[in-house]
C-alpha positions in Angstrom: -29.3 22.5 65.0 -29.5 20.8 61.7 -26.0 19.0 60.9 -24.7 16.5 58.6 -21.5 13.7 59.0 -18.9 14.2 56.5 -16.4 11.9 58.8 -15.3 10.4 62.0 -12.1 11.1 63.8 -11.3 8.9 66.7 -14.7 8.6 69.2 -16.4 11.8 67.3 -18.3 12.1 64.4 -17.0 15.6 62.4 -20.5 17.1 60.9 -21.2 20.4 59.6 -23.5 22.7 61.1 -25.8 24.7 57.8 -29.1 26.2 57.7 -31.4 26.3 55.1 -34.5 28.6 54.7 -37.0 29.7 52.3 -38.3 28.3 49.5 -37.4 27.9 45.3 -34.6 27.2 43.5 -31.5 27.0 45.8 -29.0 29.6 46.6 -25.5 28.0 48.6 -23.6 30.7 50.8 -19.8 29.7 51.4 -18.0 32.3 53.7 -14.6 33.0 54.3 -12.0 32.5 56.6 -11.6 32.6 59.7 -15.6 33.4 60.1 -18.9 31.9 59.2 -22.0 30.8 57.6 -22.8 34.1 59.8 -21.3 36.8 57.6 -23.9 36.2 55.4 -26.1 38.6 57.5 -26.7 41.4 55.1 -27.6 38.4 52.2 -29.9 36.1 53.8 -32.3 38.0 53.9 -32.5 40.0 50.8 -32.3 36.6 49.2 -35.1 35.3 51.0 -37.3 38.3 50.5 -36.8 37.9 47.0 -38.2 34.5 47.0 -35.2 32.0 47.2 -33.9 29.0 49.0 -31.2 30.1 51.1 -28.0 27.8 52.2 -25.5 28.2 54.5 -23.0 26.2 56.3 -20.0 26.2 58.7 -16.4 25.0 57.1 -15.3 22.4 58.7 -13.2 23.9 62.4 -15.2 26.8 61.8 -18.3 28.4 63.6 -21.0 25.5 65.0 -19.2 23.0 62.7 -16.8 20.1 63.8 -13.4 20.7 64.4 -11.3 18.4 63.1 -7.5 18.2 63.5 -7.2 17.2 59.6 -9.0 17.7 56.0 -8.2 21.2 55.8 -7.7 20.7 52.0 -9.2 22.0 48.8 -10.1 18.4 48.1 -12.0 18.0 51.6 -13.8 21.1 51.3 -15.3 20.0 48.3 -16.4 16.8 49.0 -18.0 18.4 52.6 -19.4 20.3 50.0 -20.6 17.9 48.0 -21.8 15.9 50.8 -24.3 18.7 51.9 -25.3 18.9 47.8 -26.4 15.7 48.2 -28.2 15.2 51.5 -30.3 18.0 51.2 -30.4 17.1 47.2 -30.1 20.4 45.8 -30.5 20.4 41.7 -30.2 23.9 40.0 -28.5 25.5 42.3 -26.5 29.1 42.7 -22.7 28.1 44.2 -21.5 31.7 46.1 -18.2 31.7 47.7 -16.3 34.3 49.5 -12.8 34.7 49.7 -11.7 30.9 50.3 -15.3 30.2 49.6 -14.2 30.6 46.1 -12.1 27.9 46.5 -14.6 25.4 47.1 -17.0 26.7 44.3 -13.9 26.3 41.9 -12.8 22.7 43.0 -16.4 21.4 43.6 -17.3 22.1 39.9 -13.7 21.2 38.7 -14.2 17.9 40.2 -18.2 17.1 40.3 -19.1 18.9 37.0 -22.2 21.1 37.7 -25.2 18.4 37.2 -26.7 20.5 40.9 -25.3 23.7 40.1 -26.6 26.3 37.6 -24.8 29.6 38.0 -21.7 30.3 40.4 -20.6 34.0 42.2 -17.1 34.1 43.3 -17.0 37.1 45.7 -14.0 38.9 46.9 -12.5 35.0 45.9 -9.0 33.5 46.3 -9.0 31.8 42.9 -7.5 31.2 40.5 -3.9 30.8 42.0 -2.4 33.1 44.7 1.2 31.8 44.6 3.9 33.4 42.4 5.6 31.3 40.6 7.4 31.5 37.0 3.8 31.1 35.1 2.1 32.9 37.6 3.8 36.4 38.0 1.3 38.2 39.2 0.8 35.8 42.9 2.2 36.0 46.2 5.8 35.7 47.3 5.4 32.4 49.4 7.2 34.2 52.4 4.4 36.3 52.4 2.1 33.0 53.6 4.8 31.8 55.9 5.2 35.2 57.7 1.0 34.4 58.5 1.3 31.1 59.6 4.5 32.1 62.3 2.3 35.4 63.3 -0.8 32.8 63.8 1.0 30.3 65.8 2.8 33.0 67.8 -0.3 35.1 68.6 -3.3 34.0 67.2 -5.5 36.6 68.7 -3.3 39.2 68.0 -3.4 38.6 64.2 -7.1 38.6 64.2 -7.1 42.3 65.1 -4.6 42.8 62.5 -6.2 40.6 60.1 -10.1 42.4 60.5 -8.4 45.8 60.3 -7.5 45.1 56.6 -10.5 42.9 56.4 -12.8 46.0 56.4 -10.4 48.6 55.5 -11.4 50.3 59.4 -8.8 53.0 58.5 -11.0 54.6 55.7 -14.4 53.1 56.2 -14.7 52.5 60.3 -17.2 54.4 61.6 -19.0 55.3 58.4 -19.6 51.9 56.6 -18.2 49.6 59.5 -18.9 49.7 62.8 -16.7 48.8 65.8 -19.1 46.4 67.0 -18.9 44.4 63.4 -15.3 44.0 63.9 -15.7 42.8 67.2 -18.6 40.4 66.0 -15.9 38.9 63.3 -13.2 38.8 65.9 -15.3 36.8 67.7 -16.0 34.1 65.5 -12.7 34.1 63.9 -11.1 33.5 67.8 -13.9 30.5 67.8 -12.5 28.8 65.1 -9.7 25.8 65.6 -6.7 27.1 66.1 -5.2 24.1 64.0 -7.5 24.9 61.2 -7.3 28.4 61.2 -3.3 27.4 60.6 -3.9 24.4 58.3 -6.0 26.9 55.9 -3.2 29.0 55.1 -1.5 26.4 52.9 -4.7 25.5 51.4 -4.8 29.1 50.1 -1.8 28.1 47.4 -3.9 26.0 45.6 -3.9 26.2 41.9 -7.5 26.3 41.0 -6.5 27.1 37.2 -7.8 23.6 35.8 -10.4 24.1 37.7 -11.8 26.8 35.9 -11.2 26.0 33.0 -14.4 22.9 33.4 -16.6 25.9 33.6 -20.1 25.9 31.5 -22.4 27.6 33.9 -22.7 31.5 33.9 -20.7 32.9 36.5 -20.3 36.5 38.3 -17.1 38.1 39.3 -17.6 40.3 42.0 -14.3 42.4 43.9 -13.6 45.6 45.3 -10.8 47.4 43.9 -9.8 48.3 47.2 -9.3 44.9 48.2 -6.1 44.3 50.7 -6.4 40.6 51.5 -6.9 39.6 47.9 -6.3 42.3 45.3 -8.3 42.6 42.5 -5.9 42.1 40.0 -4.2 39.2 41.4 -7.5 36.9 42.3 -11.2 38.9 40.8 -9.5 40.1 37.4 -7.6 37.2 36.2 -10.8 34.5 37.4 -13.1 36.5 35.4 -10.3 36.3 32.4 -10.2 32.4 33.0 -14.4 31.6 32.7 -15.4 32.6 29.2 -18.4 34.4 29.5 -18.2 35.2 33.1 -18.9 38.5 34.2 -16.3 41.2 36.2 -18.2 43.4 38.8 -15.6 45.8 40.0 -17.3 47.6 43.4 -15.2 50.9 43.6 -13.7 51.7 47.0 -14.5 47.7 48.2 -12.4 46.0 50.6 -12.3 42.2 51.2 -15.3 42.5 53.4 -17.6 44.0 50.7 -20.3 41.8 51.4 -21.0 43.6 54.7 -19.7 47.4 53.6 -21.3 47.6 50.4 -24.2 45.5 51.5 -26.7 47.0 48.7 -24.6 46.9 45.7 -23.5 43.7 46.2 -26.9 42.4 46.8 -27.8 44.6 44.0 -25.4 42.8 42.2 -26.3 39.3 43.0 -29.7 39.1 43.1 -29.6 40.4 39.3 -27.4 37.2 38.4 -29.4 34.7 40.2 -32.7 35.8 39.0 -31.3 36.2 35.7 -32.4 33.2 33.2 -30.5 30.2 33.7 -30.0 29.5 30.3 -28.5 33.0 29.6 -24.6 33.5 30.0 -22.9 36.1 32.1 -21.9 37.8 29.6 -18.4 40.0 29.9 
């Protein structure tokens, strides 16, 4: 399995697992939490088909990746990030995160420019800040993130179920756009991750990715569903898109967080659109 070293902790190296397909210019899949360079299924390959260098890779204490007791940080994530960007020297390339894959698009380019990157997608994406605070109104009450971290370390299994319920909105879409056997596939890799990272990530989410964005040049897609329960629309997709000038809002009506997977085709739809768009154009709004 192809893997790279982004550190050492103690006797063990701490490498990311990624795989990388296909040919052209070069498309970089970051997933969410708690799962994988795996939820990509449904994008791999309409990527590839369309003729496109494909990237995906493991967060560190996720899927085949190290896990590390530390560096579950913004900061890490982008230099792990980076560190793939530069040993497999990818120039022009499409940045997509998803959920707090977002993050890493928004802090790599806040703090390595975009010299390798030519267009960026956040998808279903945590930025720009979640926490409410007095200039940020429209966040998260920080109990809300401490009431996750006790339910975590009290029953981590348990709020997996919980957690992929609202991940896919089963309720309304289970059996019709998600099956069981999906659910159980995410549970599975989300109960595979590090415990301790799985926890440590939860504080990551309150980073303020608002300077971030505002280094932005490339074009860059919005893409959310307006049914989203992890991270509503209007508190992460709407204001992003308000932040990038020029960036582009696709609202996918009746989406949950898991969009990617139950509104495969107009996603891919979506993104194929923007990447094979010309790179000089801007998103527009």
């Amino acid at each position: 399995m192809p893997r790279i070293k982004v550190g050492q902790e103690n006797s063990g190296n701490i490498e990311l697992y990624y795989e990388d397909h296909g040919t052209g210019k070069p498309v970089v899949l970051i997933h969410g939490w708690p799962l994988s360079g795996r939820s990509w299924e449904k994008q791999v390959p309409a990527l590839l088909d369309a003729g496109h260098r494909v990237i995906t890779y493991d967060r560190r204490g996720f899927g085949d990746s190290s896990k590390p007791t530390f560096g579950y940080d913004y900061d890490t994530f982008a230099d792990d990030l980076h560190s793939l960007m530069t040993e497999l020297n990818l120039r022009e390339a499409t940045l997509v995160g998803f959920s707090m894959g977002g993050g890493e698009v928004a802090r790599y380019i806040g703090t390595y420019g975009s010299e390798r990157v030519s267009k960026a997608v956040f998808m279903a994406a945590i930025p720009p800040f979640l926490l409410k605070t007095p200039d940020n109104p429209a966040g998260v009450d920080g109990g809300v993130f401490e009431g996750i971290k006790k339910a975590i370390a009290a029953d981590r299994p348990a709020f997996l179920t919980k957690f992929f319920a609202d991940f896919y909105n089963v309720d309304v879409l289970g059996g019709k756009q998600i099956s069981d056997e999906v659910v159980r596939l995410s549970w599975n890799v989300g109960a595979g991750a590090s415990p301790k990272g799985t926890l440590d990530c939860v504080s990551a989410w309150l980073t303020d990715f608002r300077k971030d964005l505002q280094r932005f040049t490339v074009p860059t897609l919005v893409v959310h569903g307006d049914a989203d329960r992890i991270l509503p629309l209007a508190a992460t997709g709407t204001p992003t898109q308000t932040a990038i000038n020029g960036s582009r809002l696709v609202v996918v009506k009746g989406g949950p967080h898991g969009l990617n997977w139950t509104h495969a085709e107009e996603v891919n739809r979506e993104l194929l659109a923007f990447v094979e768009q010309a790179s000089g154009a801007r998103a527009g709004t």
